[in-house]
C-alpha positions as CSV (number, residue, x, y, z in Angstrom):
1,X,96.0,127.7,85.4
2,X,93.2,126.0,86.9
3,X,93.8,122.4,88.1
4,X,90.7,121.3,86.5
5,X,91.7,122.7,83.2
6,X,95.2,121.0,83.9
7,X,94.6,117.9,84.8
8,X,92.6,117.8,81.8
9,X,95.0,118.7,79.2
10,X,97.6,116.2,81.4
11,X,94.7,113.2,81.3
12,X,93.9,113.7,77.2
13,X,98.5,113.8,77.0
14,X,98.7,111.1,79.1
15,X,96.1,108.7,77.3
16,X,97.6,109.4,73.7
17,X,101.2,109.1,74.3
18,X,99.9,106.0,76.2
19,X,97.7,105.0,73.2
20,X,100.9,105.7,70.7
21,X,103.2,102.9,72.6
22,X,100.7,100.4,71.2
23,X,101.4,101.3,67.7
24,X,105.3,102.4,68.1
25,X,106.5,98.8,68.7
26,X,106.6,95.3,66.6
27,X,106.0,92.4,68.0
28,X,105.7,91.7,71.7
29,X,108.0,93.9,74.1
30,X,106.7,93.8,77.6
31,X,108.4,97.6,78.8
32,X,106.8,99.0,76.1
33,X,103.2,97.4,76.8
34,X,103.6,98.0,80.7
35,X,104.5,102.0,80.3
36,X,102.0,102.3,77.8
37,X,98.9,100.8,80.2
38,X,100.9,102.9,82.9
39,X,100.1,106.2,81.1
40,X,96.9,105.5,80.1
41,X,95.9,104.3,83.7
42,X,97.3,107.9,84.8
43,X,95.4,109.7,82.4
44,X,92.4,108.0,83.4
45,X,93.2,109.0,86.7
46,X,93.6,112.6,85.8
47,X,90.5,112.3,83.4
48,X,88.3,111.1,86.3
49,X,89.3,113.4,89.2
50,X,89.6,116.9,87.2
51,X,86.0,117.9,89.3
52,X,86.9,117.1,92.4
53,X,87.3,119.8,95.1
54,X,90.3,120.5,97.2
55,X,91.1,117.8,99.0
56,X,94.5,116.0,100.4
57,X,93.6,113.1,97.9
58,X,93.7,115.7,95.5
59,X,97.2,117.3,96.6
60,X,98.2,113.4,96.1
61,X,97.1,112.9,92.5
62,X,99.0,116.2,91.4
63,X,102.4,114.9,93.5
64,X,101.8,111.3,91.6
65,X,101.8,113.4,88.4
66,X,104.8,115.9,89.4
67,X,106.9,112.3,90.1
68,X,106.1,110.2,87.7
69,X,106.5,113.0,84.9
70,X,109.5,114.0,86.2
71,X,111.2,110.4,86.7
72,X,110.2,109.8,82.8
73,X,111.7,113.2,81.5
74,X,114.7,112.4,83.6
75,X,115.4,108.8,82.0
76,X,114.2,110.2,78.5
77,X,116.9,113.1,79.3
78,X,119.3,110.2,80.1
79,X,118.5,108.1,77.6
80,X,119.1,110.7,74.6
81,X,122.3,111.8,76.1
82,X,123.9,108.4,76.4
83,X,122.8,107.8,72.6
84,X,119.8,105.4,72.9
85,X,116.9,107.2,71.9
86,X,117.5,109.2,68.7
87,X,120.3,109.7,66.9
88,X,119.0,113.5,66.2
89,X,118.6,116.8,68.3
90,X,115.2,115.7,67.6
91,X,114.9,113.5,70.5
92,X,115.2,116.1,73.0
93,X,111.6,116.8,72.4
94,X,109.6,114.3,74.6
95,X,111.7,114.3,77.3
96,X,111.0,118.5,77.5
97,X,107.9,117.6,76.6
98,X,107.1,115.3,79.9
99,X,109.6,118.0,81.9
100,X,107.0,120.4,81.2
101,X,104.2,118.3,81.8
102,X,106.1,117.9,85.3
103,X,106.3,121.3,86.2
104,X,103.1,122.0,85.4
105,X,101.8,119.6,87.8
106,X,104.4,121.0,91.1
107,X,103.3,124.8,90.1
108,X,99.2,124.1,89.8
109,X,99.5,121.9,92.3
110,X,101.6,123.6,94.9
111,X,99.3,127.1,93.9
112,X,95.6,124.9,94.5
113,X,97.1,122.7,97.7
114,X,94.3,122.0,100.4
115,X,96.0,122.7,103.8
């Protein structure tokens, strides 16, 4: 896959599932607010470099989006297993979701690095 293609698709999933903690929560809850402005500050990111040529800052926007992907799959993966996401199978699905979104940024990455 191209990275400009990918960091595309990864800037417009970013900015909705950023968008979505807005309207997912009642009330005031400050983790929820703070990883919501986190993704959407990401996909900004994403959204904003997707033209830019090889480059090492490059290579360091797609290891950002390998970690950070991954670290949120890991603790959604954690967080279903111990019973405090969703009480269904059901709630397997984002954290697959953002493990995919991870691996798609360590294989496009790693295959356009700058050396």
């Amino acid at each position: 896959m191209k990275p400009k293609l990918f960091l595309t698709i990864a800037g417009a999933y970013f900015l909705l599932d950023g968008l979505a903690g807005f309207f997912m929560v009642s009330g005031f809850d400050f983790i929820t607010y703070a990883y919501s402005i986190f993704c959407m500050s990401l996909g900004a990111l994403f959204l904003m470099t997707r033209n830019e040529e090889t480059s090492k800052a490059r290579n360091a926007i797609f290891m950002t989006g390998f970690l950070s992907s991954f670290a949120v799959s890991l603790i959604a993966f954690y967080a279903q297993w111990s019973g405090l996401f969703m009480v269904s199978p059901a709630g397997y699905i984002p954290p697959t979701l953002w493990l995919i979104v991870a691996l798609g940024f360590l294989f496009v990455g790693r295959a356009n690095m700058a050396q």
